[in-house]
C-alpha positions as CSV (number, residue, x, y, z in Angstrom):
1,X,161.5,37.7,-72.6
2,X,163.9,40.0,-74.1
3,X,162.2,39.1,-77.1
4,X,158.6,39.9,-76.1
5,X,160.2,44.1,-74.6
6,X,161.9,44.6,-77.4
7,X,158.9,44.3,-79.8
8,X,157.0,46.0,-77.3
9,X,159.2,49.0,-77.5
10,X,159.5,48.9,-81.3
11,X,155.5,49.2,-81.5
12,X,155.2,52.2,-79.3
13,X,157.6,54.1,-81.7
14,X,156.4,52.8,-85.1
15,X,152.9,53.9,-83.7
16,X,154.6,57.2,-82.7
17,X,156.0,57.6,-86.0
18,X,153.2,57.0,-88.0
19,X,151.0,59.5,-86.2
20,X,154.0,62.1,-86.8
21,X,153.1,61.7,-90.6
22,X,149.7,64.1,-89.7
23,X,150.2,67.2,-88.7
24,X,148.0,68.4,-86.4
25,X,144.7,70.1,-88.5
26,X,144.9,66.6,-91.0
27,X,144.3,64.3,-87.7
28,X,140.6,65.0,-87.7
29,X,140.3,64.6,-91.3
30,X,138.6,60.8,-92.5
31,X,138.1,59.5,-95.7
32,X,133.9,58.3,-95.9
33,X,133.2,55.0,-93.6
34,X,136.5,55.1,-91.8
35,X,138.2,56.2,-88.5
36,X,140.5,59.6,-88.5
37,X,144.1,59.7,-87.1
38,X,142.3,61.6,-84.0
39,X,140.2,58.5,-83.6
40,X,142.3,55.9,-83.8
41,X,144.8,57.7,-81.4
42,X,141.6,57.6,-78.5
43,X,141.0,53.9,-79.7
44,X,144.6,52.8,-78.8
45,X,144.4,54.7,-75.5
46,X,141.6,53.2,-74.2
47,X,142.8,49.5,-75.4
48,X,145.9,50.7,-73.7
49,X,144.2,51.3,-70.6
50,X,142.3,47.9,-70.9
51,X,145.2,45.9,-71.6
52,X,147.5,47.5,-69.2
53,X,144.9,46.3,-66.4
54,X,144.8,42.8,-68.0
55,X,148.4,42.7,-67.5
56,X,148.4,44.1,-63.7
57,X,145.6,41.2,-63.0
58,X,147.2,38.4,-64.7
59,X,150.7,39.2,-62.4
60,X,148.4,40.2,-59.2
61,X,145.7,37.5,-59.3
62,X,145.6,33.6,-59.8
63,X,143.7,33.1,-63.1
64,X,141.8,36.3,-62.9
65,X,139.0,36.7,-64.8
66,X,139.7,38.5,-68.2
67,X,137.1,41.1,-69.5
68,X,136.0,42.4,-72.7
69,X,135.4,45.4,-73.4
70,X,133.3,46.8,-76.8
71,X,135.5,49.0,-78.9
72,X,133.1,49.2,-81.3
73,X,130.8,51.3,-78.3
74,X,133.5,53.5,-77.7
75,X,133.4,56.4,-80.3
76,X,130.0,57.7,-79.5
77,X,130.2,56.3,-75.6
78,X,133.5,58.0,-74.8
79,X,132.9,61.2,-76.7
80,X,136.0,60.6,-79.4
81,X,134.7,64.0,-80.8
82,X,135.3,65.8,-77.9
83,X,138.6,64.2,-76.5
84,X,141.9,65.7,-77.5
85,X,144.8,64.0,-79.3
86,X,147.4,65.3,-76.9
87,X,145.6,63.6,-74.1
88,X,145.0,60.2,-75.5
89,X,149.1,60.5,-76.9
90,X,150.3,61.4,-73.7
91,X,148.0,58.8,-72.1
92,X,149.7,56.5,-74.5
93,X,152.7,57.1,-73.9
94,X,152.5,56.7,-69.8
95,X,150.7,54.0,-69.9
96,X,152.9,51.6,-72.1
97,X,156.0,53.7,-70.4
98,X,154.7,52.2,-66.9
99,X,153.6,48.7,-68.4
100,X,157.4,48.4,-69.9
101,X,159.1,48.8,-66.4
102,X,156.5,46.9,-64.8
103,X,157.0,44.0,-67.6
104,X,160.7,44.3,-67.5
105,X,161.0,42.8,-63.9
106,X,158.9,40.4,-64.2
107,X,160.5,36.8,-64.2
108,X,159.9,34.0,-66.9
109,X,157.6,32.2,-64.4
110,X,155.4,35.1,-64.6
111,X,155.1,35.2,-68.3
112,X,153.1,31.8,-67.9
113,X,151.0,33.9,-65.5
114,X,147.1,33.1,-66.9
115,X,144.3,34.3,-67.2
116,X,141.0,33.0,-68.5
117,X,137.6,35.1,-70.6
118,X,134.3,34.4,-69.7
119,X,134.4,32.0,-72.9
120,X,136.8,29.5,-70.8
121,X,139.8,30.9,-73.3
122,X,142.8,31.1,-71.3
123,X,145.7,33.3,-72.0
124,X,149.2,33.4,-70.5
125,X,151.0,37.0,-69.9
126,X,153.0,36.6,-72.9
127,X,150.0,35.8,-75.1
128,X,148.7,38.9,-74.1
129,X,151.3,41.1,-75.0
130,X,151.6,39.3,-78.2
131,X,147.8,40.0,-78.5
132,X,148.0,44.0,-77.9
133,X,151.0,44.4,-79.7
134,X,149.1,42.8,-82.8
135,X,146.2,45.4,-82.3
136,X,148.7,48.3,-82.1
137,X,150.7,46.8,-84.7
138,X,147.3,46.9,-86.6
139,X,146.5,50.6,-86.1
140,X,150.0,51.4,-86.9
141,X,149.2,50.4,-90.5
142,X,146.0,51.9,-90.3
143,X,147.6,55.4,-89.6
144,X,150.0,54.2,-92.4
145,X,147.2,54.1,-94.8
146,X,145.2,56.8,-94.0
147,X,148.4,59.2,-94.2
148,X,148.9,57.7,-97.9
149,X,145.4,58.6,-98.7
150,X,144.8,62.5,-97.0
């Protein structure tokens, strides 16, 4: 699963460096309609969060039950506005710090771990990380873009 880490690794700091192309007053600043840097940081720590605890059930539980969770919600729900960047980062940061040790032990049995959404979707562990690292990997362009256009 060497594979699978390494990626993993290379996301967190390609997000990392994209978010270093604001400096701090331009992270609150959005074009019309869309999310700014700010935002998107909060955004990536709560999926963080959320996938982190996918991860801990899918090792921990047989088959767990996987949950969804409605990002769309989470702006006005989780008070974006008032939450600071440094927070989120740093929550960012610990949280896909801790999931890389925890992920790094694990054997290749456990990478077939499953679990399965209420829609009777199943997942293995390694899906899942595939998964999140698409939705950072997605974000990471979104910063991208939104640096290229403030």
């Amino acid at each position: 699963m060497n594979t699978e880490l390494d990626s993993f690794q290379k996301n967190t700091a390609d997000f990392l460096d994209a978010l270093a192309l604001f400096p701090d007053r331009a992270r609150t600043i959005a074009p019309e309609g869309e999310w700014s840097a700010a935002y998107i940081v909060h955004h990536v720590a709560d999926g963080e969060l959320h996938f982190a605890a996918r991860y801990l059930h899918t090792l921990g539980s047989d088959n767990p039950l996987m949950v969804y969770f409605e990002e769309e919600r989470y702006p006005a729900a989780l008070n974006y506005e008032k939450r600071t960047v440094a927070k989120s980062l740093a929550s960012i940061a610990g949280i896909r710090a801790m999931v890389l040790e925890v992920l790094s032990s694990q054997s290749d049995e456990a990478w077939s771990r499953t679990t399965t959404t209420v829609d009777g979707e199943t997942f293995t562990l390694a899906e899942l990380v595939a998964k999140a690292g698409a939705h950072l990997v997605s974000h990471t362009e979104q910063l991208k873009a939104l640096a290229a256009q403030i």
